[in-house]
MARRO-50888 format. One record per residue: residue number from 1; residue in one letter; chain; x, y negated, z of N, C-alpha, C, CB in turn. Coordinates in nm, 3 decimals, padded with zeros to 5 digits, m for minus. Glycine has a CB too. Example, Ala and Ser with C-alpha at 12.3 -4.5 7.8 and 13.67 -1.06 7.14 Angstrom:
<atoms>
{1; A; A; {01.319; 00.569; 00.780}; {01.230; 00.450; 00.780}; {01.320; 00.330; 00.780}; {01.131; 00.447; 00.905}};
{2; S; A; {01.285; 00.225; 00.708}; {01.367; 00.106; 00.714}; {01.290; m00.003; 00.787}; {01.408; 00.060; 00.572}};
</atoms>
This chain:
<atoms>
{1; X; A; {00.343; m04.724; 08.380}; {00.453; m04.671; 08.304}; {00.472; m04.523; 08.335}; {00.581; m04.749; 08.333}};
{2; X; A; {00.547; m04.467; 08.223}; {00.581; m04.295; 08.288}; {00.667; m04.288; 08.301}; {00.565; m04.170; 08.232}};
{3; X; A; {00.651; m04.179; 08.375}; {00.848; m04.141; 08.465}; {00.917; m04.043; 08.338}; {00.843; m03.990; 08.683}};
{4; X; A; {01.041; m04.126; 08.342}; {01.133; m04.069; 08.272}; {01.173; m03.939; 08.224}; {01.200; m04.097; 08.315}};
{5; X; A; {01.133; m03.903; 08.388}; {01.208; m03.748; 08.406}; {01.050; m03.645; 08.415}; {01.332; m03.735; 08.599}};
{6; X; A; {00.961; m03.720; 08.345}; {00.816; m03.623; 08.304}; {00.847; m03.534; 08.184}; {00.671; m03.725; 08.252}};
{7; X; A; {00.813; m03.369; 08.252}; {00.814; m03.350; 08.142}; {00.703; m03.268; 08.088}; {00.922; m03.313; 08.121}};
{8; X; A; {00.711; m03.167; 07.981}; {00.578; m03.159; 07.931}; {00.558; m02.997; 08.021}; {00.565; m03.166; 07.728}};
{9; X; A; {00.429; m02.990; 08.011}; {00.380; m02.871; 08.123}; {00.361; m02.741; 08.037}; {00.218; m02.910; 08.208}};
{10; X; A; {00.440; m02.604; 08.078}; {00.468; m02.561; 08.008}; {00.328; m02.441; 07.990}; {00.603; m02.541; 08.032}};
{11; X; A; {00.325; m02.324; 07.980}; {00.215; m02.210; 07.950}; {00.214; m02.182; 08.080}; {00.245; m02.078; 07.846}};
{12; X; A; {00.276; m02.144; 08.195}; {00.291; m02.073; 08.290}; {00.215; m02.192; 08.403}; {00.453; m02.021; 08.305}};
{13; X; A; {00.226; m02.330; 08.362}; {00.192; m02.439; 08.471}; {00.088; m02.465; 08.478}; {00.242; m02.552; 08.468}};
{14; X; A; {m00.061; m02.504; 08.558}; {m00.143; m02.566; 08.506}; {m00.151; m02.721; 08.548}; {m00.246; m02.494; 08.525}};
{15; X; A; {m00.182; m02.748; 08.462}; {m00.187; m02.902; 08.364}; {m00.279; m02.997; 08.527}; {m00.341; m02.882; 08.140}};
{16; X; A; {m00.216; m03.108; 08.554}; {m00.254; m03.144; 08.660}; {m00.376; m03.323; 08.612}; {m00.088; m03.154; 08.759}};
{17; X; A; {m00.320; m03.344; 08.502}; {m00.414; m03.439; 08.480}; {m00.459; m03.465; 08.369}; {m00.384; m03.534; 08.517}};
{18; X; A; {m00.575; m03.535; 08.274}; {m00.577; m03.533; 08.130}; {m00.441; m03.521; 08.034}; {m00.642; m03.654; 08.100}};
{19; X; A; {m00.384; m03.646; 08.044}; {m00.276; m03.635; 07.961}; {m00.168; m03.486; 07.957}; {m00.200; m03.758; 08.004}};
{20; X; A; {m00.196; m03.433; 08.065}; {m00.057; m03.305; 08.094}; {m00.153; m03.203; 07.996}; {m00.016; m03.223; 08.317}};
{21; X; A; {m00.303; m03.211; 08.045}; {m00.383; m03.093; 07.976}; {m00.386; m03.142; 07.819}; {m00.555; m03.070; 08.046}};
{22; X; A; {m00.392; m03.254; 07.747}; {m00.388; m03.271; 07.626}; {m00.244; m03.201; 07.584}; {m00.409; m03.418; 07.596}};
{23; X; A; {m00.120; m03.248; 07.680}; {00.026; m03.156; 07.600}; {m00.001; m03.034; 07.572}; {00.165; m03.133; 07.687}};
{24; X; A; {m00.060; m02.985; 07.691}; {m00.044; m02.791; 07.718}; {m00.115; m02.795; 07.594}; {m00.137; m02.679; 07.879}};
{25; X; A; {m00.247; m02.830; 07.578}; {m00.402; m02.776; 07.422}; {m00.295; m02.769; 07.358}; {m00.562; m02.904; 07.329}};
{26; X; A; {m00.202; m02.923; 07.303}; {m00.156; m02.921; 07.199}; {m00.041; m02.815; 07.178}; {m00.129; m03.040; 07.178}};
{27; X; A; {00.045; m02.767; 07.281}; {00.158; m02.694; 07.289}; {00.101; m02.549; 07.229}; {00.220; m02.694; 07.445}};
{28; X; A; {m00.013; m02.527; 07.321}; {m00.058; m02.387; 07.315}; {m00.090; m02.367; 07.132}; {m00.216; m02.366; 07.431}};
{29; X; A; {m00.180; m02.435; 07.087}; {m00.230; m02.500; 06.923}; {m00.039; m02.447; 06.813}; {m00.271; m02.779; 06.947}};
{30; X; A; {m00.021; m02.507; 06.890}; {00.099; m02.505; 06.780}; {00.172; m02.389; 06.768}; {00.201; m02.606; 06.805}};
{31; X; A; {00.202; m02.334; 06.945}; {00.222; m02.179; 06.919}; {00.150; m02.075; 06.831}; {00.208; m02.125; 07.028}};
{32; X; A; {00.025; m02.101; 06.842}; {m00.072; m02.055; 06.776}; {m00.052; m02.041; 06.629}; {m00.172; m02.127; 06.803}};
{33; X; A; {m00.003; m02.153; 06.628}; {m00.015; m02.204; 06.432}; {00.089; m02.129; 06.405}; {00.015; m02.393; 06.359}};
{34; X; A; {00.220; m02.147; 06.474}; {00.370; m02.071; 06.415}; {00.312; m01.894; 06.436}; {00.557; m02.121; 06.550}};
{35; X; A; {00.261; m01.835; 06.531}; {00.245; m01.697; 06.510}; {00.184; m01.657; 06.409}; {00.192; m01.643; 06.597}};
{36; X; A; {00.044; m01.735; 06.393}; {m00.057; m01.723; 06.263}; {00.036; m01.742; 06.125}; {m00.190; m01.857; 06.269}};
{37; X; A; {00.101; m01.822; 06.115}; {00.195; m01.817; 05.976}; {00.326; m01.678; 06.004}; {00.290; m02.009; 05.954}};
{38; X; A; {00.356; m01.665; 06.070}; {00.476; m01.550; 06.082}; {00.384; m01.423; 06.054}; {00.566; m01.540; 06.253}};
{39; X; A; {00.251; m01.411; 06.131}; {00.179; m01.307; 06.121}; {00.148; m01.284; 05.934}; {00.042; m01.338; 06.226}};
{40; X; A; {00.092; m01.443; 05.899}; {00.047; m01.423; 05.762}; {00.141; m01.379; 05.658}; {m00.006; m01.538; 05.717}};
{41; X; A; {00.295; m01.459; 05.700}; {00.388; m01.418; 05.588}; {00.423; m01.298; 05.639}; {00.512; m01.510; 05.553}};
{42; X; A; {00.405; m01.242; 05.742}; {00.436; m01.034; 05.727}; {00.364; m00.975; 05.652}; {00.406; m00.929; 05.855}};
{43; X; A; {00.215; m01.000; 05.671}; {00.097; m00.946; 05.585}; {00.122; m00.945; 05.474}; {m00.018; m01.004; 05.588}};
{44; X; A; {00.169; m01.056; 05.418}; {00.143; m01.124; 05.288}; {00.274; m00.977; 05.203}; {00.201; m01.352; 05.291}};
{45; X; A; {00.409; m01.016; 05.293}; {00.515; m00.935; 05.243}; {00.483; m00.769; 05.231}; {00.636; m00.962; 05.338}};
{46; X; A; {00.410; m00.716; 05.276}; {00.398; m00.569; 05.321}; {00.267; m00.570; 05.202}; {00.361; m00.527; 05.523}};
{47; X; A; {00.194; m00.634; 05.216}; {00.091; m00.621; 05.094}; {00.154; m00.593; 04.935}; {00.006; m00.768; 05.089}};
{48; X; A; {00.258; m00.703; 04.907}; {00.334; m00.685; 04.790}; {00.446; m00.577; 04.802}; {00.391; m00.815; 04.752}};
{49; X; A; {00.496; m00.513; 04.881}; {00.550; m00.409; 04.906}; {00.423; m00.254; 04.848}; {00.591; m00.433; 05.077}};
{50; X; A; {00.373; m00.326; 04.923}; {00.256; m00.185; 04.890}; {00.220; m00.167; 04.763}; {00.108; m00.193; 04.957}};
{51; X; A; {00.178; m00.314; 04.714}; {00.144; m00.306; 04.545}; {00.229; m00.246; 04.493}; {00.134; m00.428; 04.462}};
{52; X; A; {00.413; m00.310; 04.467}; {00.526; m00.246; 04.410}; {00.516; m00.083; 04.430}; {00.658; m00.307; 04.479}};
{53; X; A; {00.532; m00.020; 04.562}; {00.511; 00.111; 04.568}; {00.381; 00.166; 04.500}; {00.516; 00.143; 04.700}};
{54; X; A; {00.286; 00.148; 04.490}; {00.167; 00.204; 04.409}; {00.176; 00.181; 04.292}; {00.045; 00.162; 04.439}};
{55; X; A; {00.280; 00.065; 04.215}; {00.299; 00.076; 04.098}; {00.372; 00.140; 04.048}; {00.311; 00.005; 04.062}};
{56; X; A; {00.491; 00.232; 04.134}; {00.627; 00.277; 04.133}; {00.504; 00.438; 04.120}; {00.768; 00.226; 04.299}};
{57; X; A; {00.442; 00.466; 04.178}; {00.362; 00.587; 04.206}; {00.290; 00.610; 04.113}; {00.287; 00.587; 04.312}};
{58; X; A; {00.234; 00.521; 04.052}; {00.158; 00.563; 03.952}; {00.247; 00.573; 03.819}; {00.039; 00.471; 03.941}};
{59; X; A; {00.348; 00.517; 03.777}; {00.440; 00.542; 03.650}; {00.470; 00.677; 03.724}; {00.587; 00.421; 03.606}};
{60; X; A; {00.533; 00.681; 03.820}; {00.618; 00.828; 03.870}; {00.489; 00.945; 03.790}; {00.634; 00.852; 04.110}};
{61; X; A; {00.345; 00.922; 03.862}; {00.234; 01.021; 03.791}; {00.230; 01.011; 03.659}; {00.093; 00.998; 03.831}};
{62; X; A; {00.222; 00.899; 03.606}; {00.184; 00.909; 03.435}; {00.353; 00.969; 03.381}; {00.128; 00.702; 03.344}};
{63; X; A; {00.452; 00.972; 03.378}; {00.552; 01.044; 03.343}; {00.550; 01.189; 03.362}; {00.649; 00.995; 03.398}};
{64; X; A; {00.499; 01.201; 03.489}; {00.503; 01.385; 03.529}; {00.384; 01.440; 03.439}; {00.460; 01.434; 03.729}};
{65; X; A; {00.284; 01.375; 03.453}; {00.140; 01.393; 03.333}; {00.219; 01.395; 03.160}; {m00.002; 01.200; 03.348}};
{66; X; A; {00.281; 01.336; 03.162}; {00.359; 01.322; 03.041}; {00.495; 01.442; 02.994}; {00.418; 01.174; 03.063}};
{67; X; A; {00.572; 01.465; 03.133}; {00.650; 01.612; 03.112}; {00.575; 01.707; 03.108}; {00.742; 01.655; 03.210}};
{68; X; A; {00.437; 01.725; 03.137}; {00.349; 01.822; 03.142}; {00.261; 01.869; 03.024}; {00.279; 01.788; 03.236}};
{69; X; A; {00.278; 01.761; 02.968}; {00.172; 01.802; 02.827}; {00.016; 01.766; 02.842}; {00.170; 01.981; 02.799}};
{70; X; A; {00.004; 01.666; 02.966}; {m00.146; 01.659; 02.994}; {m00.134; 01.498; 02.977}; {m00.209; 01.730; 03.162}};
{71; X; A; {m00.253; 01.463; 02.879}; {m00.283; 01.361; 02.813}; {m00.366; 01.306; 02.928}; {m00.344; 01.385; 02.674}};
{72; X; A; {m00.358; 01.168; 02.965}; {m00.427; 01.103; 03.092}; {m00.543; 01.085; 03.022}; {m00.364; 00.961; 03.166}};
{73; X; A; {m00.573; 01.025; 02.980}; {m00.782; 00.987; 02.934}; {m00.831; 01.152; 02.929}; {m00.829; 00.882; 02.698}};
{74; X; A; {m00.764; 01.255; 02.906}; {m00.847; 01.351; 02.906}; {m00.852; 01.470; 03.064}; {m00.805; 01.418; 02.766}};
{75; X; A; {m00.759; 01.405; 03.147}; {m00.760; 01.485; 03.250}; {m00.869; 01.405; 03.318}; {m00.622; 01.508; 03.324}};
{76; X; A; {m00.876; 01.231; 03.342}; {m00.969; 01.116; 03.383}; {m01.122; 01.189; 03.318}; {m00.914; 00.940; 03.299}};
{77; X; A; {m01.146; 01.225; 03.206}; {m01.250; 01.269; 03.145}; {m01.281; 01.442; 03.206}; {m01.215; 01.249; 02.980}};
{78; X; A; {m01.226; 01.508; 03.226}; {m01.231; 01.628; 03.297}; {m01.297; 01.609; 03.457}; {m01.078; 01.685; 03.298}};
{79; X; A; {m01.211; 01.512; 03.537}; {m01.276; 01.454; 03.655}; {m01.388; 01.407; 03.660}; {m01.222; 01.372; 03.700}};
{80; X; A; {m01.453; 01.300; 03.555}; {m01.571; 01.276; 03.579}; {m01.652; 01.415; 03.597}; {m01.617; 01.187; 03.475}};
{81; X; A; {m01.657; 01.492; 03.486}; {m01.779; 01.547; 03.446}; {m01.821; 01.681; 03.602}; {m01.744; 01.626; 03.258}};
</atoms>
């Protein structure tokens, strides 16, 4: 039987027998998983931030191209050549 007052072994402890080292894998695993998703949904948010701003940037350019009198396909056509 297990003792009541067992409890699970934390990052700082090392794991004294199979079962304690299966908690820690699994403890450590799961920390793992919650950073990897917090990490992904920052990424994820700052990526669509970035898009919005580059879309905000490029109307801001095609308007100033537009107070200016300079037609975009022909300034794009000036650059290539």
């Amino acid at each position: 039987m297990s003792d009541v007052n067992e409890s699970k072994p934390s990052a700082g402890e090392v794991p004294e027998n199979a079962q304690d080292l299966t908690i820690f894998v699994q403890n450590l695993l799961e920390q793992m998983q919650q950073r990897f998703n917090q990490m992904s949904t920052s990424i994820i948010g700052r990526i669509d931030e970035m898009g919005n701003r580059i879309d905000d940037l490029e109307k801001s350019i095609g308007d100033l191209m537009q107070q200016a009198g300079v037609d975009p396909k022909s300034a794009l056509d000036e650059e290539s050549k």
